[in-house]
Structure formats: C-alpha cells, structure tokens
PAMAR-311382 format. One record per residue: x, y, z of N, C-alpha, C, O in turn. Coordinates in steps of 0.05 Angstrom, whole numbers, plus 5000, padded with zeros to 4 digits. Layout:
# residues N
PT   n_c1   n_c2   n_c3   ca_c1   ca_c2   ca_c3   c_c1   c_c2   c_c3   o_c1   o_c2   o_c3
PT      X      Y      Z       X       Y       Z      X      Y      Z      X      Y      Z
...
//
This chain:
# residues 300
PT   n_c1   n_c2   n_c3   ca_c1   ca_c2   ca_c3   c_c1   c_c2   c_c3   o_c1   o_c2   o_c3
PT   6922   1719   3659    6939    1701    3672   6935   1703   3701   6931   1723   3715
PT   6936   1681   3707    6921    1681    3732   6957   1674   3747   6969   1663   3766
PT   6959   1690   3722    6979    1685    3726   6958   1693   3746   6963   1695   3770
PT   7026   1708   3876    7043    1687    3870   7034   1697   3908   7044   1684   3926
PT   7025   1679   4058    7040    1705    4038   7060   1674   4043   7059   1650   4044
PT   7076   1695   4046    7104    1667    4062   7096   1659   4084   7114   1656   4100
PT   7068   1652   4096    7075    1638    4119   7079   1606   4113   7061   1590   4110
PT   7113   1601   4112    7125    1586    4107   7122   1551   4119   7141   1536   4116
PT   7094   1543   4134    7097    1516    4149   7087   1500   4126   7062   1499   4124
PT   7103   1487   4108    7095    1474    4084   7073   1458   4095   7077   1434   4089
PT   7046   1461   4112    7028    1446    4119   6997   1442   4086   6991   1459   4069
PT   6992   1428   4089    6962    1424    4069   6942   1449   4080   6934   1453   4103
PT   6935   1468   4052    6922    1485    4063   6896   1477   4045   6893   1491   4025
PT   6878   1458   4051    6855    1441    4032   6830   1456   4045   6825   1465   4067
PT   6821   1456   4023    6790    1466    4022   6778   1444   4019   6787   1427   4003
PT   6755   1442   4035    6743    1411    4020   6706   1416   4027   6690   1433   4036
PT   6707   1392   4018    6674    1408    4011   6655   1372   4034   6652   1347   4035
PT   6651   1392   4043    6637    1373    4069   6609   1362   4067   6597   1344   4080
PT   6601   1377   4048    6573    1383    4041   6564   1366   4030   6542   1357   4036
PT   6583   1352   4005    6572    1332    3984   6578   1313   4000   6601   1309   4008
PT   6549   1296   4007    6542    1263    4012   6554   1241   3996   6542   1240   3974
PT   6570   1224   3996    6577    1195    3977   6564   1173   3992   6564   1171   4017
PT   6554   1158   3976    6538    1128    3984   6566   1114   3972   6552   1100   3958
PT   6583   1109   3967    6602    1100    3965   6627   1091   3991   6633   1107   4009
PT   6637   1067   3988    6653    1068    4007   6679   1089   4033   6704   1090   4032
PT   6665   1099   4048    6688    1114    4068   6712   1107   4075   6729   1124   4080
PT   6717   1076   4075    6741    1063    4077   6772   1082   4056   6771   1088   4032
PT   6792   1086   4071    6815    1089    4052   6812   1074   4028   6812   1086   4006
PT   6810   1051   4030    6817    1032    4006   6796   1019   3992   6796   0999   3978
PT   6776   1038   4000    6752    1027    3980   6753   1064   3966   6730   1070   3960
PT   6762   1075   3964    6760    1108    3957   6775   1098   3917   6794   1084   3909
PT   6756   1112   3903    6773    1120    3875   6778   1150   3873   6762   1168   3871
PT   6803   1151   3873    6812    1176    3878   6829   1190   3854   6852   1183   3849
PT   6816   1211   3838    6830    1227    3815   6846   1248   3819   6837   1260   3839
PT   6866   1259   3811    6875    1284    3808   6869   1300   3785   6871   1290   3763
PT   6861   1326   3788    6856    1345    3767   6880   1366   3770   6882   1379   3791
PT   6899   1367   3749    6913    1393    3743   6902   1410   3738   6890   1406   3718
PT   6897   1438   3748    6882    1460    3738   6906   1490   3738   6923   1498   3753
PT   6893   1496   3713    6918    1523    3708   6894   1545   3691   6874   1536   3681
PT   6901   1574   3689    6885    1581    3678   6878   1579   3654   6855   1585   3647
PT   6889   1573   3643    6882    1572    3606   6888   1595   3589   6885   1618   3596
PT   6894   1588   3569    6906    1609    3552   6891   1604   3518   6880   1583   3511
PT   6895   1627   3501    6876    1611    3480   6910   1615   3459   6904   1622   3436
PT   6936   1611   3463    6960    1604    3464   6963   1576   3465   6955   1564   3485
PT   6975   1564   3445    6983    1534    3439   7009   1529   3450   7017   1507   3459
PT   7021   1550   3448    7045    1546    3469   7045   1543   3499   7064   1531   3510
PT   7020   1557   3518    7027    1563    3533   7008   1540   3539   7015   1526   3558
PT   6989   1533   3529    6973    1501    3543   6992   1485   3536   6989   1465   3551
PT   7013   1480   3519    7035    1448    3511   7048   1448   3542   7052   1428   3555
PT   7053   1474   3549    7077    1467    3570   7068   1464   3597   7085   1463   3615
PT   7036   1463   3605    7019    1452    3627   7013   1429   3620   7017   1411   3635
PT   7004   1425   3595    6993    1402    3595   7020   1382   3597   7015   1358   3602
PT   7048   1389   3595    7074    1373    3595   7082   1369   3625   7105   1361   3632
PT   7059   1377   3647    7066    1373    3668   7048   1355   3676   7054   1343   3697
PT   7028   1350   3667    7014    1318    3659   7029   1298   3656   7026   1275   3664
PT   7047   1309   3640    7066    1279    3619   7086   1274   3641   7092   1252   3648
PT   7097   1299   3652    7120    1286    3674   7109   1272   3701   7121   1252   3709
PT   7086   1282   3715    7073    1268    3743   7061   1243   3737   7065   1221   3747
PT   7044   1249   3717    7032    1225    3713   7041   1191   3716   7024   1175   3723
PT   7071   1182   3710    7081    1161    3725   7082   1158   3747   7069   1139   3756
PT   7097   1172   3764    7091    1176    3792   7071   1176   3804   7069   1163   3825
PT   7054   1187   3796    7019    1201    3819   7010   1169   3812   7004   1155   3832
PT   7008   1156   3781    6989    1129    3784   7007   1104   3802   6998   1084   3813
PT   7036   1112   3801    7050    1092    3825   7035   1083   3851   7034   1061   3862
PT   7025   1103   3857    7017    1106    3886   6992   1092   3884   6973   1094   3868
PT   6994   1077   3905    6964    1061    3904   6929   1076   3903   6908   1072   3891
PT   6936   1089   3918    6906    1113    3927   6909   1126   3901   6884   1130   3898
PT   6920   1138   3875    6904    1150    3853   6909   1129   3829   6926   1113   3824
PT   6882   1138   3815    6874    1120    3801   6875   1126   3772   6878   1110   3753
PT   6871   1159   3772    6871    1169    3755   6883   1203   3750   6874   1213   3770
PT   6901   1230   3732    6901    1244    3728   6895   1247   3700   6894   1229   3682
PT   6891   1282   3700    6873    1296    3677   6889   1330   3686   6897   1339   3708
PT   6888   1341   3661    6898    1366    3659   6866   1380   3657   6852   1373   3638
PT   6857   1397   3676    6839    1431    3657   6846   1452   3651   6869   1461   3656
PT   6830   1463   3640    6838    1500    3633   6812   1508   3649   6791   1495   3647
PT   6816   1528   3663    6792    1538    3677   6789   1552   3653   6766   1544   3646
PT   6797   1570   3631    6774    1585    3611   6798   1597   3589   6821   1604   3595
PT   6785   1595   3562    6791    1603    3536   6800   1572   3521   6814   1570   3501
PT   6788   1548   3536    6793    1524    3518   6784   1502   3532   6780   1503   3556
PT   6780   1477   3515    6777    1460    3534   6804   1436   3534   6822   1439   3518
PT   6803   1416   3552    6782    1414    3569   6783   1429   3586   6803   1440   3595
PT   6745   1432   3596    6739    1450    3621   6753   1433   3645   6762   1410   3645
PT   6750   1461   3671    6745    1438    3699   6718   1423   3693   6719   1399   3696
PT   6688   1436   3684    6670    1419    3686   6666   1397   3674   6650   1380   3680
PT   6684   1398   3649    6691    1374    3632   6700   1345   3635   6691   1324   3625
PT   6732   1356   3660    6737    1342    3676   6724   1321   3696   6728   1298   3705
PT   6706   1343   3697    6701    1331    3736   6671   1316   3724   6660   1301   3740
PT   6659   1321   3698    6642    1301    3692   6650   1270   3680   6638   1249   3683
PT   6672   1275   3666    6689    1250    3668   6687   1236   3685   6674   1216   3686
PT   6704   1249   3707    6703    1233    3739   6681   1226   3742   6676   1203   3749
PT   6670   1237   3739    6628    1227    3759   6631   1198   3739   6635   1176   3749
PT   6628   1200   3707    6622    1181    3691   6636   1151   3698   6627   1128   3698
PT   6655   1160   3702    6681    1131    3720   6689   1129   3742   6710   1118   3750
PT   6666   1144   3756    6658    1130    3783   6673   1142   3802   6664   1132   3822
PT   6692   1159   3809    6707    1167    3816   6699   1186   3843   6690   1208   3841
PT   6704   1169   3872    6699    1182    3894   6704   1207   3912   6688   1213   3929
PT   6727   1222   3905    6745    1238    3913   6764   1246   3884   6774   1230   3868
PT   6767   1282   3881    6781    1291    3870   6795   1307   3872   6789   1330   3868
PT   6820   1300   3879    6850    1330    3880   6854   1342   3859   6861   1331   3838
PT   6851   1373   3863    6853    1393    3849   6870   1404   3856   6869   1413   3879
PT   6895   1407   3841    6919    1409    3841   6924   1436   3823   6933   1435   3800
PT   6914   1467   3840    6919    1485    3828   6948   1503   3816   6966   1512   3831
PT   6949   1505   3794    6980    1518    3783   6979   1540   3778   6981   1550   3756
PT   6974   1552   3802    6983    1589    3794   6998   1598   3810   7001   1584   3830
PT   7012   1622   3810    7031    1631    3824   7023   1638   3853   7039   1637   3872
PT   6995   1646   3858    6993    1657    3889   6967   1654   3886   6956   1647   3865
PT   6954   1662   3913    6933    1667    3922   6913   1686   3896   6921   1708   3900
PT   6895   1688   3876    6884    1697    3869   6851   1697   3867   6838   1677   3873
PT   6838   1718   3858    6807    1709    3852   6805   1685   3840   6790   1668   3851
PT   6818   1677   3817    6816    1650    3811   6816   1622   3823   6800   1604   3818
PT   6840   1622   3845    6846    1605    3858   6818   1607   3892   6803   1593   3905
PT   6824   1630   3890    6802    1633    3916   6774   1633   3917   6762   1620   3934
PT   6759   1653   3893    6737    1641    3891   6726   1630   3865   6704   1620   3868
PT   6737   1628   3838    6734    1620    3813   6733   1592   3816   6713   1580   3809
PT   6751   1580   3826    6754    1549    3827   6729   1538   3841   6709   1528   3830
PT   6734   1541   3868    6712    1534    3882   6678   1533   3875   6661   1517   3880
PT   6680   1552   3866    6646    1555    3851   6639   1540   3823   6616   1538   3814
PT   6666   1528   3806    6667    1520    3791   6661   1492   3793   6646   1478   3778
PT   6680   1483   3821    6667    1456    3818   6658   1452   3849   6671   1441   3866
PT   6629   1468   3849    6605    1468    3877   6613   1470   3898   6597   1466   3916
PT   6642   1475   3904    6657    1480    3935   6631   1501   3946   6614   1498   3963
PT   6637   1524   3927    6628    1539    3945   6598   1558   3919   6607   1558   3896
PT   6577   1568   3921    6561    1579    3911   6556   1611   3917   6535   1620   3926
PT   6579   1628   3911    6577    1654    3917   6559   1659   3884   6566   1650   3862
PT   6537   1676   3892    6513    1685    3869   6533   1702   3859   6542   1691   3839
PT   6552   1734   3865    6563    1736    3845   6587   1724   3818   6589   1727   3794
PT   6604   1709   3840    6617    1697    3822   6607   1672   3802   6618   1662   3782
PT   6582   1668   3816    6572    1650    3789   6562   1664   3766   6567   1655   3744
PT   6551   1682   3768    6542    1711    3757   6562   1716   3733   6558   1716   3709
PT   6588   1719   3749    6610    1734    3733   6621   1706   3716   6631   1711   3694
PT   6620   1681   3722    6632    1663    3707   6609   1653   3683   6616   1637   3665
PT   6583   1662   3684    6563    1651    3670   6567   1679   3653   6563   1670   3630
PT   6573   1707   3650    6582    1720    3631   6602   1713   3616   6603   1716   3591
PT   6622   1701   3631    6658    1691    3611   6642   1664   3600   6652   1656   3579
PT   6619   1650   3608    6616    1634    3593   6637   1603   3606   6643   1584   3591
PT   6645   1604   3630    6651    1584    3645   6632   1566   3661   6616   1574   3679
PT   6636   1543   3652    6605    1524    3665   6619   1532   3697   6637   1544   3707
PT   6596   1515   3703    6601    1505    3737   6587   1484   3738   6564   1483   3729
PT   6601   1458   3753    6591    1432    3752   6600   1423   3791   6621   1422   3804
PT   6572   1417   3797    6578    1404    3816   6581   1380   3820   6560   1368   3817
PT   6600   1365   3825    6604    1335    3818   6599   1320   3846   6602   1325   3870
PT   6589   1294   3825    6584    1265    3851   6609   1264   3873   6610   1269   3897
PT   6624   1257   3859    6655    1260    3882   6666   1283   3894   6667   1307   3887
PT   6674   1271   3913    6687    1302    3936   6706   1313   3926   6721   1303   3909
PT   6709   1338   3937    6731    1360    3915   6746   1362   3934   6735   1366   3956
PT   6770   1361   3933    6796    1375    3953   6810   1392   3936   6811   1385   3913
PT   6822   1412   3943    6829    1435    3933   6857   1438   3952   6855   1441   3976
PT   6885   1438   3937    6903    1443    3951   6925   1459   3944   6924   1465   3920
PT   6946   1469   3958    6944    1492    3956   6959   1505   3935   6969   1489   3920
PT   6965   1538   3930    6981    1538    3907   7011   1532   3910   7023   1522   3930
PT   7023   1544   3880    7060    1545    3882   7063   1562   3898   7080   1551   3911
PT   7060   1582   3909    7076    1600    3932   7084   1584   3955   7103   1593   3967
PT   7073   1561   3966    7076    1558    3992   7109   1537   3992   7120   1525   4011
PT   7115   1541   3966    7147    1529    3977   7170   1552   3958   7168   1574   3947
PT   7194   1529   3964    7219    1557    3948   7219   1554   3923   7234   1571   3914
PT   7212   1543   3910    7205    1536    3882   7206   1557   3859   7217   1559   3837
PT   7191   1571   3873    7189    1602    3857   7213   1615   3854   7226   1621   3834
PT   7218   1620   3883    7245    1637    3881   7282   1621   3876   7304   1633   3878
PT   7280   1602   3872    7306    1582    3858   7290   1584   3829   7306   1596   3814
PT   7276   1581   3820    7270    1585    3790   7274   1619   3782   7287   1629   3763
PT   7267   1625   3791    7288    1661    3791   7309   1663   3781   7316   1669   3758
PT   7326   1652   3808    7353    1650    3808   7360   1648   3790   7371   1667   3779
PT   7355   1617   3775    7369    1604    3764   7368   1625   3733   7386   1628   3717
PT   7347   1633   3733    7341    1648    3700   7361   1682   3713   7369   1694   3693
PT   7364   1687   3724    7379    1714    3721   7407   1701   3726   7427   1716   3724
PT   7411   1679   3730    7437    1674    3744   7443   1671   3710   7460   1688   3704
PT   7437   1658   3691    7433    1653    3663   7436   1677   3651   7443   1679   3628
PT   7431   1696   3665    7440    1727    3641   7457   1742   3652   7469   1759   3639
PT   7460   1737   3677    7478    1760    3684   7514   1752   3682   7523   1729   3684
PT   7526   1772   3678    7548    1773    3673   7567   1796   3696   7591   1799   3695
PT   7556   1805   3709    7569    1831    3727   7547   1842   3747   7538   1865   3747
PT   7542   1825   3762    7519    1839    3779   7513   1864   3789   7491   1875   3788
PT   7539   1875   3804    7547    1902    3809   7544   1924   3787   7546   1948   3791
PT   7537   1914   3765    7531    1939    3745   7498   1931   3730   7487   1944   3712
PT   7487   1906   3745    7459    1909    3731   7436   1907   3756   7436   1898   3779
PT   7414   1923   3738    7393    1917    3758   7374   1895   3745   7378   1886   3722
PT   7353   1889   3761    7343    1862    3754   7308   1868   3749   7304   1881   3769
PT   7291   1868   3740    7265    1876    3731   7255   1851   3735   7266   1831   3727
PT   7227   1850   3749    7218    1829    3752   7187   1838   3738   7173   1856   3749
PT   7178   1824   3713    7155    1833    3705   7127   1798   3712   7129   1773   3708
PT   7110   1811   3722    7089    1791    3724   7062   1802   3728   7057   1826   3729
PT   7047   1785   3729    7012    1796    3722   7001   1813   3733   6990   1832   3722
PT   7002   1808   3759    6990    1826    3772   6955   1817   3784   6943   1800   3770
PT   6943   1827   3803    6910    1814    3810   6906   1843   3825   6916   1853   3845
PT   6891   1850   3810    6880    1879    3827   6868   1871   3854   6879   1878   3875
PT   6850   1857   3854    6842    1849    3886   6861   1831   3904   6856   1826   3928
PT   6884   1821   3889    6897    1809    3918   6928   1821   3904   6947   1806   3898
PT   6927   1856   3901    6956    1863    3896   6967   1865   3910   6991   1863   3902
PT   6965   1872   3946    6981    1863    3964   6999   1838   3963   7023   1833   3963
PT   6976   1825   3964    6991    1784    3954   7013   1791   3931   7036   1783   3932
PT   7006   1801   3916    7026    1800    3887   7050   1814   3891   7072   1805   3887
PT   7046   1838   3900    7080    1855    3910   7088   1842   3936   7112   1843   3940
PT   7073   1830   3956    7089    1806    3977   7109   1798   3964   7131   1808   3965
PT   7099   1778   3949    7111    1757    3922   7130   1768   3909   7148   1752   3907
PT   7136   1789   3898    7159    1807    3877   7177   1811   3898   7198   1797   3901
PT   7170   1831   3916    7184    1844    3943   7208   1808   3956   7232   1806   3957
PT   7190   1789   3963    7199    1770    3977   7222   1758   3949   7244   1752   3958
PT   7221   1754   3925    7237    1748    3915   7257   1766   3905   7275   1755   3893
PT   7258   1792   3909    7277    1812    3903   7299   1801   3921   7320   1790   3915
PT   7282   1813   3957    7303    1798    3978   7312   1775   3968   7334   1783   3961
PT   7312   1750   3961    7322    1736    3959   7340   1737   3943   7363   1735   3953
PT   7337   1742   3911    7359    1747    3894   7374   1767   3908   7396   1758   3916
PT   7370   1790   3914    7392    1803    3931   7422   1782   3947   7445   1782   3938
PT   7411   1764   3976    7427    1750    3976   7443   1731   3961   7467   1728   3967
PT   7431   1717   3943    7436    1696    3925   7446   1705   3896   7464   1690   3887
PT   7440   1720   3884    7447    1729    3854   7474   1763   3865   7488   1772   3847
PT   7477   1772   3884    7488    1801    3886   7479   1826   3872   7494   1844   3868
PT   7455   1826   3867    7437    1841    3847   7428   1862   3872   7413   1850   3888
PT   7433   1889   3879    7423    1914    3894   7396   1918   3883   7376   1911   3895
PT   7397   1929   3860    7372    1939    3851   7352   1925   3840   7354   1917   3816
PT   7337   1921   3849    7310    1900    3841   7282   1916   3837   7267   1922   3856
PT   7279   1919   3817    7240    1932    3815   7228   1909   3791   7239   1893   3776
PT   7199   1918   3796    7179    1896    3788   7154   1915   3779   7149   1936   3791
PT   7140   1906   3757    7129    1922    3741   7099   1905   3738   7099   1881   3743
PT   7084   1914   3734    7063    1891    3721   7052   1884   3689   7053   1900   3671
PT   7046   1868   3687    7038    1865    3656   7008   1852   3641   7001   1845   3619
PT   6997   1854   3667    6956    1830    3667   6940   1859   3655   6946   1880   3643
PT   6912   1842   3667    6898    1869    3673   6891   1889   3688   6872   1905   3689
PT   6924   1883   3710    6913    1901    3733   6925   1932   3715   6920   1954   3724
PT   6940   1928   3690    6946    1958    3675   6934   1952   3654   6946   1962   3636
PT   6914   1940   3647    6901    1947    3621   6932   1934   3605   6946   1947   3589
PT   6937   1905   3613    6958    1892    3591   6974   1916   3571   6973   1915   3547
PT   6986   1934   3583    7002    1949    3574   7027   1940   3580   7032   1921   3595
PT   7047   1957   3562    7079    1953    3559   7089   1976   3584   7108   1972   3600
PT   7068   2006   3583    7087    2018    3594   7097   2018   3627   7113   2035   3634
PT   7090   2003   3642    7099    1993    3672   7131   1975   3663   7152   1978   3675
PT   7128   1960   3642    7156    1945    3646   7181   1966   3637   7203   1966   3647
PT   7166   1990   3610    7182    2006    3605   7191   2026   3627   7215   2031   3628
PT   7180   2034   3640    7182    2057    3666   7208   2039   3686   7229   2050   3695
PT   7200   2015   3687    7217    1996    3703   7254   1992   3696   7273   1992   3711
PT   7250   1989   3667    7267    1982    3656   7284   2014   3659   7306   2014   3669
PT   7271   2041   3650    7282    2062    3651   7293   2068   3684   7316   2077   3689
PT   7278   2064   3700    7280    2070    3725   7309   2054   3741   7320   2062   3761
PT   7318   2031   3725    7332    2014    3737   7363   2023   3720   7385   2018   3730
PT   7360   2035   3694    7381    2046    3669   7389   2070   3690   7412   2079   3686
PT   7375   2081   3710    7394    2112    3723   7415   2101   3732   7437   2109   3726
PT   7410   2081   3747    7434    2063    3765   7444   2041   3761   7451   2028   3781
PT   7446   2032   3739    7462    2010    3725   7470   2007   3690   7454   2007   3672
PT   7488   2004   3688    7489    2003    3660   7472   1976   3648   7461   1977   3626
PT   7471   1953   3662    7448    1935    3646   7419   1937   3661   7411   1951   3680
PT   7406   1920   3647    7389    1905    3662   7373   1879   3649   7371   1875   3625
PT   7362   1861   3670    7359    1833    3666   7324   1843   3670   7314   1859   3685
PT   7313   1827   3651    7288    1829    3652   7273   1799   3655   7272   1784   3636
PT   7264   1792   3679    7250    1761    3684   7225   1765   3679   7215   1783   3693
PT   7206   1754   3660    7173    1743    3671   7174   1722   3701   7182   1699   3705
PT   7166   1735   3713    7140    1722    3730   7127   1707   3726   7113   1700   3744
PT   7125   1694   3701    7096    1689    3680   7098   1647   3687   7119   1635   3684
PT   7076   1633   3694    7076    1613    3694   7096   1588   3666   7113   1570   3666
PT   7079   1605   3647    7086    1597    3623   7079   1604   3595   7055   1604   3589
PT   7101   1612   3573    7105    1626    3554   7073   1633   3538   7055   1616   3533
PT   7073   1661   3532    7054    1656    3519   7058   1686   3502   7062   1708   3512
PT   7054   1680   3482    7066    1704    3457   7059   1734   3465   7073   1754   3471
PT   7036   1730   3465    7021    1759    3479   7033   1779   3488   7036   1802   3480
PT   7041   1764   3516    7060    1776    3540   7094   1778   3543   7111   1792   3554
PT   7093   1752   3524    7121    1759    3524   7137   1763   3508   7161   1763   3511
PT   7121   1770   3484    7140    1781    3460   7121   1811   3464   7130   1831   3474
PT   7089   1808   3454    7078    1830    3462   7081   1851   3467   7086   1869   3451
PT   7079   1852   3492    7090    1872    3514   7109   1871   3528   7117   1892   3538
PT   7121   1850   3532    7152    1845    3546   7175   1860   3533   7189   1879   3539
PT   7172   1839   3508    7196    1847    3489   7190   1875   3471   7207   1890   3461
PT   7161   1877   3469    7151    1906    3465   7166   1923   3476   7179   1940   3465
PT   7163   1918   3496    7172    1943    3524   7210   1950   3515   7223   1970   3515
PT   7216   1921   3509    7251    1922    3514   7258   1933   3486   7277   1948   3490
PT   7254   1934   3468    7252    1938    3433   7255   1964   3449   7278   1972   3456
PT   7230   1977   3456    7234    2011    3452   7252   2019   3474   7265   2038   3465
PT   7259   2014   3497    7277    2034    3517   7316   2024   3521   7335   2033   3534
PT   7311   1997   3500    7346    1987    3503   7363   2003   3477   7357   2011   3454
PT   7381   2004   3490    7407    2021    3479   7439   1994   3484   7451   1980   3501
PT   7438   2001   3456    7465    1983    3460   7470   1952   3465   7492   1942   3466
PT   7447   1938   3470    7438    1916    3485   7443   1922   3511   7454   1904   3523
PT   7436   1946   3529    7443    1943    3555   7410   1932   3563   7406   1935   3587
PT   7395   1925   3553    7370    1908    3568   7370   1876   3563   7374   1872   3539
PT   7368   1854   3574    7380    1824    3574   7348   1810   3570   7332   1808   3589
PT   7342   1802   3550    7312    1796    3567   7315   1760   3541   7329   1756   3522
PT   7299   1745   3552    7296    1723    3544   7263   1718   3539   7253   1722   3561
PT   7246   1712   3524    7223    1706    3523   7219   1678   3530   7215   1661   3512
PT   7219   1670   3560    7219    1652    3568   7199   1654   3595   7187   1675   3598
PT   7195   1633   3613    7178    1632    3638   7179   1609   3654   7188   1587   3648
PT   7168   1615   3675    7173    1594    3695   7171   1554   3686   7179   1534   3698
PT   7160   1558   3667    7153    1527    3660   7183   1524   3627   7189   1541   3610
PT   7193   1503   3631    7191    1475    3639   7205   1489   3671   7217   1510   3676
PT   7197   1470   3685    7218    1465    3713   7214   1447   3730   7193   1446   3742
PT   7234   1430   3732    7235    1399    3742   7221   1391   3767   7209   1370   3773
PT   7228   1417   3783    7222    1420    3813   7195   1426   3816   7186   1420   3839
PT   7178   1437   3800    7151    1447    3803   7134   1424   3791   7110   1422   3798
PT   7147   1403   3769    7138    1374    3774   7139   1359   3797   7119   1345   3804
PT   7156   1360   3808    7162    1344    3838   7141   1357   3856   7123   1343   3864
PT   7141   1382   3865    7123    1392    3874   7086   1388   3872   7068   1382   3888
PT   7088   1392   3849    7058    1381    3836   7050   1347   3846   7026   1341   3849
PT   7070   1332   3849    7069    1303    3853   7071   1300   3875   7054   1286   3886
PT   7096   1313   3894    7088    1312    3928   7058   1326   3934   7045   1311   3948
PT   7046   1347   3928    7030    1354    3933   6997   1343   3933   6978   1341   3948
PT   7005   1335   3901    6980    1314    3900   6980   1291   3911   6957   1281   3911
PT   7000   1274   3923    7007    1247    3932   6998   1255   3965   6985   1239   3978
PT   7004   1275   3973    7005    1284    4008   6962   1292   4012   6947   1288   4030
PT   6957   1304   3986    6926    1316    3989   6916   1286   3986   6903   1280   4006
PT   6917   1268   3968    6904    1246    3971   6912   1226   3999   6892   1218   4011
PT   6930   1219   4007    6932    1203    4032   6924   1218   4050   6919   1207   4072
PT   6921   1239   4048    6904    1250    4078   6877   1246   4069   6869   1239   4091
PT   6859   1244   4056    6830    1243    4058   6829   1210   4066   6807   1200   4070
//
C-alpha cells in the first residue's frame, strides 16, 4: 500500500513533462483533455470496488466541465487496468493532455518516482529496472502527462480521522487512540510527519492525550507485532483504546490480517475498539479528487 509535509499553500504542485512534442493544437480549446485516477492497486476486490467508486462519484462533475473529455480509473500494479493501459487508450482517442490524479496518502516512491517513469515523465534506469522485475509496463504516451498532487496537501485526512474515532469513542479521558498505517521506508520521515501531525490534531479536536502510531506495510515485514506493542503501550495509561487504519481503503489482508490479528491477541474485556474499516468511502476526498482535477486541467 502505497498506502501521507504540511506545507499547507493549497497551491498545484504538477510535474509535467515538457519534453513530449504535440503536433496538435496549443490553443485551450482545441486541447482533448483526460483524467486518469491512479491508486496503487491491490489484488483485493474490495479494496479496487471502493477506488474504482471514486470514478462513479467525479465522473459527473469532471465531464461537466468543458476542458475534460474524458476519465478512467488505474492500478499502478497487481491488476489491470494498468496506467499503461490507460494512457494507451488515450493515445488511441486522440487525447492531447492527461491529468493524473494520484490517490495515496503522501509523498511516496510510488508517487515520486514509480509514476513518473511509468508514464515517460521521467526515465530513471533504476526504477525502470525495478518496475520491469514487478512486471509493471512503462508507456510513454503521445499526450502530455500532468501529474498533480497527492491527498496530504489538504485537511481531508485529518477530519476523516476525526470523524472515525469520534465514532468509537465514548470517554476520551480514559482512552488512548492507535493510529496504524503503512509505512515507506524511504520517505518514513514523510510518514511519522503525517501520524505525528494528525495526533496533534485529534488531541485538540477529539480530547484524546495519548496518541501512538504503529506501522503495518513493508517497512515491518507486514507484521502484526508494531500495532500489538502500540496497542500494549497505550493499555499502561488508559483503560481503552481506539484503533484507526491509516489505510486508503479496506483490504482483508491488513485489516482483518494483521489489524484485527493484532487486536484478537492483546484485548481484554473489549477494552480495544477497532473497526475494520478505512479512509474510503469519503465524500470530501471525492470533492477533492474533482477540485483537483478540474484546477490541474484549466491551468494547462
């Protein structure tokens, strides 16, 4: 999971690729302009229904707008459709310009250099290296790629928190709150930013003191015992605790797995609260997805 710093000026932070030439019209209004949803992919039927259901909600909106013409959901890897799947579509229907409308929680290898090399932004020899082992194409396409930015850069994240601990808790002053999510060994700074910055927050907003955050990807070898240590660590000084995924969206593995793995062995009494649930459905991260892609296309 691919599967989240705050520098908070909700400005467009677009990558774009300058490089690829179009013989096609430069004009605004001669431009065919697509959006691509991209999320990581899961080989979980649950956890692709509830990305690809963020297709089903933008998609009225985004074709409202005059400048797009077209959206499409990818999985960057363990299903298709690919991004290169995608983005050969586009070439096939002509399609001048494409917003890539990335859905992951923060800054990661994926988002930073997986994507890009995926579709010819950028040609780093190892990461093509490493994606031609997973067996992920890379397609450079006729149309220009814009790349914009992830969910961290608004509050989205941290009101979808809220709202799920505000949903279990019953006595704040006597629970602590466990925040479990993936983790990226090369951008784990970025990732405890992300936990740390939403602890603070729930602090003011939920009255929750004790807040720790555990991981659950491969930055531990997809183990249970970080959420268990968490969960124990948080039982010295509270009689409950509320256990949140981090997690984009549900996917058995992780959250019965090892989540609920984790809570099965260290709860007593029901003093552990946990829901096998995740950030998706959420209304606001549709809206988001739709301002975002609506703001990346009128600027080119």
């Amino acid at each position: 999971m691919s599967k989240i710093i705050y520098l908070f000026a909700f400005s467009l932070l677009l990558i774009s690729c300058g490089e690829q030439e179009q013989e096609t019209s430069t004009s605004a209004e001669g431009k065919k302009i697509g959006v691509l949803i991209v999320n990581h992919g899961s080989v979980a039927e649950s956890w692709r229904n509830q990305l690809l259901d963020i297709e089903k909600h933008v998609e009225p909106a985004l074709l409202a707008n005059e400048k797009i013409s077209d959206v499409k959901t990818a999985f960057m890897e363990y299903t298709e459709p690919s991004i290169a799947t995608r983005m050969k579509e586009f070439d096939e229907e002509g399609y001048d310009e494409v917003v890539v409308v990335p859905v992951f929680l923060t800054v990661s290898s994926h988002y930073s250099h997986d994507i890009p090399v995926i579709v010819g932004l950028s040609a780093d020899p190892k990461i093509k290296e490493q994606l031609k082992k997973e067996k992920i194409e890379v397609y450079r396409s006729k149309a220009k790629v814009t790349i914009a930015p992830p969910l961290d850069y608004s509050s989205i994240l941290k009101k979808n928190i809220e709202r799920r601990v505000q949903a279990l808790s019953e006595n704040p002053e006597n629970e602590g709150v466990l925040l479990v999510a993936y983790g990226d060994q090369q951008y784990n700074q970025q990732w405890e930013e992300m936990v740390e910055e939403i602890g603070k927050y729930l602090k003011i907003k939920t009255g929750h003191n004790d807040i720790a955050y555990a991981w659950c990807g491969h930055l531990v070898h997809y183990s249970q015992e970080p959420t268990k240590n968490g969960i124990l660590k948080l039982q010295e000084l509270n009689d409950n605790v509320i256990v949140i995924p981090v997690l984009i969206a549900n996917d058995p593995y992780f959250q019965k797995d090892i989540i609920q793995g984790a809570v099965d062995a260290v709860a007593v009494d029901g003093n552990v609260k946990y829901i096998q649930d995740a950030i998706l459905p959420d209304e606001p991260l549709n809206k988001w997805v739709t301002d975002i892609a609506i703001k990346t296309a009128e600027s080119l």
